[in-house]
Steps between C-alpha positions, in 0.01 A plus 500: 500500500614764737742443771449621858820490779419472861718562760423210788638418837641199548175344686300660274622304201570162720113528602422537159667213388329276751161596311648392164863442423484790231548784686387714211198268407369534854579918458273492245250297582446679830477816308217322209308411846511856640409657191180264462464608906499825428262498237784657202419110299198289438527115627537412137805737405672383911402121359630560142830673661566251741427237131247288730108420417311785703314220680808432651582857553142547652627212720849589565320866622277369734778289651680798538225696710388717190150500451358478091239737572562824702167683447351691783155390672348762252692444181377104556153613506553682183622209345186273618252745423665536170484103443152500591392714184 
């Protein structure tokens, strides 16, 4: 495992903390979450990082705001034409 410093100010870390004790488990957490946001990791690689079931990844997401599907209007017909076949 690599190791990764961050320089924080002082409310910074404190808010942190409030979300989960472990400053640096929260750190990385939030960073799993953004990478899955962004689109860099599947649900199943975010769910298998964060060592949860993905159902309860899929869950966690949604309660976070993210959606599980981000496909345009037109990729979403693709896929039900495509499931129609």
């Amino acid at each position: 495992m690599s190791e990764l410093v961050l320089n924080l100010e002082t409310e910074v870390l404190a808010l942190l903390r409030q979300v989960n004790p472990s400053a640096s488990s929260s750190a990385r957490e939030l960073i799993i979450i953004e990478l899955y946001r962004r689109g860099a990791i599947s649900d199943g690689k975010a769910a298998q990082l964060l060592e949860m079931p993905r159902p309860d990844f899929r869950q966690y997401a949604a309660r976070l705001g993210l959606p599980y599907f981000s496909l345009t209007q037109e990729e979403w017909a693709d896929e039900v034409l495509q499931s129609h076949k």
